[in-house]
N, C-alpha and C positions, 0 to 999 in steps of 0.2 A: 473474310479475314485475310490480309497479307502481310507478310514476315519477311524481314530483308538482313544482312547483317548490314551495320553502318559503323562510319567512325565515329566519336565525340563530336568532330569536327562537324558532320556534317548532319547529326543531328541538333547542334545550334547555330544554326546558320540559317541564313537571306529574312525570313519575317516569322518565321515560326514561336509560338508562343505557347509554351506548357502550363496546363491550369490543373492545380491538386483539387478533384470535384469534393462538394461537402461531407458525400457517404467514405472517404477515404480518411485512414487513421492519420494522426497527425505526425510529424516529425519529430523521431524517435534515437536515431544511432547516435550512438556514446561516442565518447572522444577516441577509445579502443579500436571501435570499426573503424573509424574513419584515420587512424594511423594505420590498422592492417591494409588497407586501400593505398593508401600512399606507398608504402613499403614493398606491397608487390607490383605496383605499378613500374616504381623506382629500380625494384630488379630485374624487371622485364626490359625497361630503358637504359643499363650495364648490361646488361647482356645483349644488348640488341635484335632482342626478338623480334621479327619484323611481324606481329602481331599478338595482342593481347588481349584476352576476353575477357569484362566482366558482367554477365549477366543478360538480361533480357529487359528490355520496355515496350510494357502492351500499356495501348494505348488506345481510346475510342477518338478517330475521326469529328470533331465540330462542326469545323471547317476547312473545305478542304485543300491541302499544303500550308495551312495556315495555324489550323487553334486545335489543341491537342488533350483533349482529358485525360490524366495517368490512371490508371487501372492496376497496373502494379512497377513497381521500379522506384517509387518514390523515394526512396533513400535513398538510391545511386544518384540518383538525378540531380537531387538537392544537394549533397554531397559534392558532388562534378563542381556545378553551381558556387557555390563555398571556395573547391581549391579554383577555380581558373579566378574568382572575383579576388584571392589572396595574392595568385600570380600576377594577375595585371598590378595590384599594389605593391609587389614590391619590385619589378623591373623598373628599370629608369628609363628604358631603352624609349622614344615615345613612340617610333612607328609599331614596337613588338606593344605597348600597352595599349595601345589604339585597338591592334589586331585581336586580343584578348579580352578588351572591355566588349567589343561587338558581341562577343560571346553570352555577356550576360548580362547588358544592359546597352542596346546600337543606341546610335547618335545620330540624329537627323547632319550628314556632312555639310549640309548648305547652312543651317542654322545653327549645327550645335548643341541645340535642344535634345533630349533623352527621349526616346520611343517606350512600346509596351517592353518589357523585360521578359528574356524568353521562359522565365518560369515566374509565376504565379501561387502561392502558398495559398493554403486557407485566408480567408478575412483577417481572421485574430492576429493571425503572425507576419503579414504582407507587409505590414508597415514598419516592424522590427527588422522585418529583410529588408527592407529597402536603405531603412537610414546605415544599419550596420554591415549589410553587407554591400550591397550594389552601389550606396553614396559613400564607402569606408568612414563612417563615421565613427567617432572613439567607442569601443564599447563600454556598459555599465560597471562602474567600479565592482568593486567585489562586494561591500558593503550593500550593495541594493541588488543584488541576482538573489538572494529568497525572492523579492517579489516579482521576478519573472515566471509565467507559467512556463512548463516543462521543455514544451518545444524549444524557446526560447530560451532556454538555459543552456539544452543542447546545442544551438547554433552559436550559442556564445564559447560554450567548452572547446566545439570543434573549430573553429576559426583561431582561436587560441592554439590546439593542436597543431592546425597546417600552418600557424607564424613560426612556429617551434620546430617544424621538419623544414619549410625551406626557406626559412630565415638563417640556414647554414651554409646554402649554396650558396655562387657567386653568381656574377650575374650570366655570362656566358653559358653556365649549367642552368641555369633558371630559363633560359631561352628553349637550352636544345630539349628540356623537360616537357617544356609545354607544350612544343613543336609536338614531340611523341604522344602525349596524352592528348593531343588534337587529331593524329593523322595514324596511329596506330595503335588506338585503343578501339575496344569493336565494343557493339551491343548489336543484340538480334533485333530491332524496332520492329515491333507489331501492330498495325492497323486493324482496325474493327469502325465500321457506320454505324451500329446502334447504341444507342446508351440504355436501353433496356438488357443489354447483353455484360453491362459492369454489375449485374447481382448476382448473371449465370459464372460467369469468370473469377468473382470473389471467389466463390464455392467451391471454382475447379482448384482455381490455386490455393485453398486449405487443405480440401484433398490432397496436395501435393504436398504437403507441408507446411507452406510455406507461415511464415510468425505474422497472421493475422490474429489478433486479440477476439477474445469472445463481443466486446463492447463492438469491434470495429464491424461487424458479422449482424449482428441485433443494429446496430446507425443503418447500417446500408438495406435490410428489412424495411425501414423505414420509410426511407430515401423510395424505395422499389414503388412504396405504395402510392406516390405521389407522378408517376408518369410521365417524370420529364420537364414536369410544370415548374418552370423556372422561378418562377413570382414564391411559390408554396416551398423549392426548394433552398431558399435562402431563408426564407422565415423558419424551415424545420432548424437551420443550421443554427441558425440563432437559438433555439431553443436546445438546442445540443451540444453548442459554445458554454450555453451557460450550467449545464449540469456537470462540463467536465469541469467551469469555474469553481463550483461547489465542492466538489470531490475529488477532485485532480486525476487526470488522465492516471497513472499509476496504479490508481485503488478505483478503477469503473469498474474491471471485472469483478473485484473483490465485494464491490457495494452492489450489484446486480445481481450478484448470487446470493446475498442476505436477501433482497426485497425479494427475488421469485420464491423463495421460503416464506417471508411471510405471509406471500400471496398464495401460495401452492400447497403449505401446512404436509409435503410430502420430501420423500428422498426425490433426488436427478434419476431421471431415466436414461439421459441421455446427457449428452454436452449443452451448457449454458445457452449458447445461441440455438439449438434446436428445442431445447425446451423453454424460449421467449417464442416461438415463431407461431406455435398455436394462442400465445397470451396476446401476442400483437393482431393475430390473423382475426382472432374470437372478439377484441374488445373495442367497446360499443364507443363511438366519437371519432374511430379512425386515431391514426398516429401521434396529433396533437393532443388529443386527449389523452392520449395515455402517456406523453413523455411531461403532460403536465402533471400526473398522478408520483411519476418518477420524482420527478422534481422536490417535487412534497415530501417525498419519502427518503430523498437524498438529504433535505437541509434535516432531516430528524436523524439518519444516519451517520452523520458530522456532529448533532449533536452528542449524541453515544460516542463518538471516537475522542471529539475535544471534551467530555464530561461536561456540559454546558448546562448544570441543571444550579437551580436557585438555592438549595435546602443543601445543609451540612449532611442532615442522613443519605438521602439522595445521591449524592460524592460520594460519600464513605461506600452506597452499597454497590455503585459501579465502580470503583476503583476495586472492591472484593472480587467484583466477575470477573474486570479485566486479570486479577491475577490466578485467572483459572486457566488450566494446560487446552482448553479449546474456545472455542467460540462459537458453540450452537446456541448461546443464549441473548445470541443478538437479535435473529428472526421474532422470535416471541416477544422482546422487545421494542424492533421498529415497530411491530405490526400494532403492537396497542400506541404508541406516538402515534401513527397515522391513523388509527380510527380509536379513539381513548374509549372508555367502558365507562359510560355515566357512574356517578358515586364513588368511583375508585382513583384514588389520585395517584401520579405518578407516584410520590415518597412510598404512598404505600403498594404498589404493583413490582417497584425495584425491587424494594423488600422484601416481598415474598418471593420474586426472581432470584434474590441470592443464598435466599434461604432451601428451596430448594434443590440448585447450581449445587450447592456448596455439600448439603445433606447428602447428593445422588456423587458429586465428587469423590469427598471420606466414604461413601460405601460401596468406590470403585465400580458404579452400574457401567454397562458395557453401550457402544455407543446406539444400540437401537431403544435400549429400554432409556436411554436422554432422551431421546426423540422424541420417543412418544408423549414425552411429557409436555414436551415443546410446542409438536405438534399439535395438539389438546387444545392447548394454552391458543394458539393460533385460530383455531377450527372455532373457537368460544367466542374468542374478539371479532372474528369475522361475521360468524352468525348472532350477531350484538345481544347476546348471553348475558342477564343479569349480572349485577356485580356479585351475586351470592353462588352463580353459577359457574363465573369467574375463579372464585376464590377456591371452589370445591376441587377444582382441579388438583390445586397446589394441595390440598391438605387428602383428596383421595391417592396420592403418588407420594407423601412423606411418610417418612420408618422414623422416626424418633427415638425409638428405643434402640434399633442397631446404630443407628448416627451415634448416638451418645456413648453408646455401648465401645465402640469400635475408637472413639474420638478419646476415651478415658484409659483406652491400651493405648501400645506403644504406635508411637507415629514418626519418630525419628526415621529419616528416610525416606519416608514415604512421599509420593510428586506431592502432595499439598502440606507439607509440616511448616516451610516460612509462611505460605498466605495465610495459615489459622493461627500461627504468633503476629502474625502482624494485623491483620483482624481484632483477636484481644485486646493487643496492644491498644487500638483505635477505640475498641467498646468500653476500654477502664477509665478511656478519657471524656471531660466533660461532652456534651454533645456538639455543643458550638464549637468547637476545634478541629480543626480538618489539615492533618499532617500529612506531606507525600515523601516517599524514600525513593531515593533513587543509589545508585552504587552496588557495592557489592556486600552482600550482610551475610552474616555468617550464624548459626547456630549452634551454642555452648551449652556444654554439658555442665551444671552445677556441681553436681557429683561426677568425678572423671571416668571415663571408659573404662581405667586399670584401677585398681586402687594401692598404688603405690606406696601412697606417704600416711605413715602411722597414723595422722589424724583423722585418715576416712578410713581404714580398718579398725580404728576405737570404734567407729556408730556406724558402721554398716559390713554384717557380715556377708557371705556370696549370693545367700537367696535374696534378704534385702536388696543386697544391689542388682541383681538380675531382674526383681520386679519392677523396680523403678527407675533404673539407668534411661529409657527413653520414652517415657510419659512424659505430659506437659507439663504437669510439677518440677523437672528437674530439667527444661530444657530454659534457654536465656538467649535473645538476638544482641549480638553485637554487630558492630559499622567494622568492614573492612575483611580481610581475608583470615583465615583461621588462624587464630593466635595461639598456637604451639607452645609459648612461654607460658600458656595457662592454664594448660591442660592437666596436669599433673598436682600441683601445689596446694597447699593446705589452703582452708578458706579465708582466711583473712587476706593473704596475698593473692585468693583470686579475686576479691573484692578492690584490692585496688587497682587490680589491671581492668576490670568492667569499668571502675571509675575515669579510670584513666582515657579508652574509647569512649565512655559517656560524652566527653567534652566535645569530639565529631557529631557523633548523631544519639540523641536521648530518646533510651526505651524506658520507657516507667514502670514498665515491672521488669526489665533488668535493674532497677534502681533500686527498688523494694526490695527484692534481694541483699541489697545493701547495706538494709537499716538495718538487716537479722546478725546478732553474736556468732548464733549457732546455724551449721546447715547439718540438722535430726532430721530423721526417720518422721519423724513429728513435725518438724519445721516443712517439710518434700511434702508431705500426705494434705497437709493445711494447705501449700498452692496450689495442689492440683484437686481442691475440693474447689478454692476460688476462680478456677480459671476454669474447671466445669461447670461453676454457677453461670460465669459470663457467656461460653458456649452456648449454655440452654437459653438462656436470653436472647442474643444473637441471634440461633439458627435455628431455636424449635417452632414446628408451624404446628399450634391449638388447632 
């Protein structure tokens, strides 16, 4: 290994050629870093500090003075790359754009023609570098950047950025800029001959801290196992291009610690990437085989994220999970997507999924005794356990009687009171109907918190109203933020303030409410016998 400091200048310079290898994460910094970089570079060049460091590029050796694998530095580099290809665009000067463009894209001087570009991105994204940054080609309207993957989005924001920081210099200042960020900006460049040595060096530099992703850690395992084999290493990459296509670089680590649950059916003993390393080391086909198992269990992952199932219930009882305060109910169910239990069809495994999410929810289990229910559930699919064996789980882990018990006192307040009104709300309606809310919904007291106005101390005296003030009988969802105008007022007048929200977002039995003269002691007790009949329908597991 040798370490040198160098300037910008002169680590892009004469033929040198930077290649981001396949096991390295993709291009990542936000438009924030890449103005902090600008900004301190900028006040290093006012103050004229006759040198300014940022950072380090280790690098594995290819070829040598020549072809460079990055190991770590990838964001600076690219970065660099971005402002000198913005600087050369916007100088008019041509011998200074000449001298600028060499930097990150030379020019055969006898022909004119373009050579190799001293940096090299991933496959995926080379060709987006090239047209928008290194040929300045217009970038994507706004209109069509959703469908850029992520890199690409970034490279879009930050080029946007540095038009915006020195599309305010002149050109004179645009000159003596560059000049400095060419001949007195440093990096430490690190040489390394092996490339067996970029799986040891990931490792050191996590140690160190440094924001390598769990995914990025698990890729380069990968990558390790295949020996350099270049042929085998582009075919991994393509298989590894195409699972962050599915899942988007953002949510790998998030989708790789669901599927090691469904596979592991255990708590982490450790960090995500060292608790793949024995999955990767132990399983049978080698790498490919197993990032085709990934694969399989990514597009079922996606489908749980986009709710992509065929059947109204189905919707209904994953949108119930998603509106649960966690998400340990996702493992239990990739793992039956990816090996389903003969006889059992999804409608019906959701369903009991939410039934008992929801039971172990209201009766506030703590988060080991979830697990283990999970776990169970997991350990049954895996070892292809009858559908009867399947089932027994969910009903050896349901309390029916404290669910209900617990669900027929008070719940106002409680973290799950909107998802079990809105839940009802969905079970009252026909099954073929499948309503989504989004906003902000608010839950109304029928009977008010005080009982100020003579009409609610005619029919309900203190103890009446303390037993039923926050039962589901007496609670109502409205659209929009707490309506204060309606808290207080006789019922006729809260009736038409419900109705009057009703015209934003319609709840049907805030409506029902509606049709009532009176809101009795009698009238409170009769909804919350019917909104316990719909619970026990909903969430009781026989």
């Amino acid at each position: 290994m040798k370490a040198e400091e160098s300037t910008v200048g002169h680590i892009l310079t004469d033929q040198i050629c930077y290649e981001i290898p396949p096991y390295q994460r993709p291009y990542s910094w936000k438009s924030e870093n890449v103005r902090q970089l600008l900004e301190d570079v900028w006040e290093a060049y006012e103050n004229s500090d006759e040198e300014y460091f940022i950072g380090s590029l280790i690098t594995i050796e290819i070829e040598k003075g020549k072809r460079y694998d990055v190991v770590d530095g990838q964001q600076r580099l690219t970065t660099l790359n971005l402002i000198l290809a913005r600087l050369r665009d916007h100088v008019e000067d041509g011998a200074a754009k000449a001298v600028l463009g060499k930097r990150v894209l030379p020019r055969n001087e006898l022909t004119g023609e373009t050579e190799t570009p001293r940096l090299l991105l991933r496959r995926k994204d080379q060709g987006f570098f090239r047209r928008h940054v290194l040929d300045s080609q217009p970038l994507p309207p706004p209109s069509e950047r959703s469908k850029l993957d992520a890199p690409q989005q970034r490279i879009t924001e930050n080029l946007e950025a540095i038009d915006g920081f020195i599309g305010q210099k002149d050109q004179q200042t645009l000159k003596l800029f560059a000049n400095y960020l060419l001949m007195k900006v440093y990096v430490v460049f690190v040489k390394t001959e092996s490339l067996k040595s970029a799986y040891r060096l990931f490792n050191v530099l996590n140690a160190r801290g440094m924001s390598l992703s769990n995914a990025d850690l698990i890729k380069n395992m990968l990558f390790s196992q295949l020996e350099g084999n270049q042929t085998l290493n582009d075919e991994l990459e393509d298989r590894w291009l195409e699972l962050e296509d599915i899942v988007g670089i953002e949510m790998l680590d998030s989708f790789l610690s669901h599927h090691r649950t469904s596979m592991m059916a255990a708590k982490a003993r450790g960090s995500l990437h060292e608790e793949y390393r024995s999955i990767i080391d132990g399983f049978v086909g080698g790498p490919f085989a197993f990032l085709d198992q990934v694969i399989l269990s990514a597009r079922n992952f996606m489908r749980i994220w986009d709710c992509e199932f065929q059947d109204a219930a189905s919707v209904r009882a994953l949108n119930a999970l998603w509106r649960v305060s966690y998400d340990e109910w996702i493992p239990p169910l990739l793992g039956y997507l990816n090996q389903p239990v003969r006889g059992l069809s999804e409608a019906k495994f959701l369903d009991l999924l939410e039934r008992i999410t929801m039971q172990n929810w209201v009766r506030r289990l703590g988060r080991t005794a979830r697990l283990t229910v999970y776990f169970k559930l997991i350990s049954a699919i895996r070892a292809e356990k009858s559908v009867d064996e399947v089932i027994g789980v969910f009903r050896a882990h349901a309390n029916n009687d404290e669910f209900i018990n617990l669900l027929g006192g008070e719940i106002y307040g409680k973290p799950f009171d909107a998802a079990v009104l809105l839940r009802l709300e969905e079970a009252a309606q026909d099954d073929s109907v499948t309503k989504t809310y989004s906003g902000r919904l608010t839950i109304e007291h029928v009977m008010p918190q005080a009982l100020k106005d003579a009409y609610w101390t005619d029919r309900f005296d203190t103890e009446s109203h303390g037993l039923w003030l926050h039962r589901l009988g007496n609670l109502a969802m409205l659209c929009g933020s707490k309506n204060y105008k309606a808290q207080y007022f006789d019922f006729d007048r809260k009736k038409k303030i419900y109705l009057d929200r009703d015209k934003k977002v319609s709840f049907d039995l805030t409506k029902e409410i509606c049709t009532l003269d009176e809101w009795t002691e009698t009238a409170l007790k009769a909804r919350q016998e019917r909104l316990i009949k719909l619970a026990l329908a909903t969430w009781l597991i026989d």
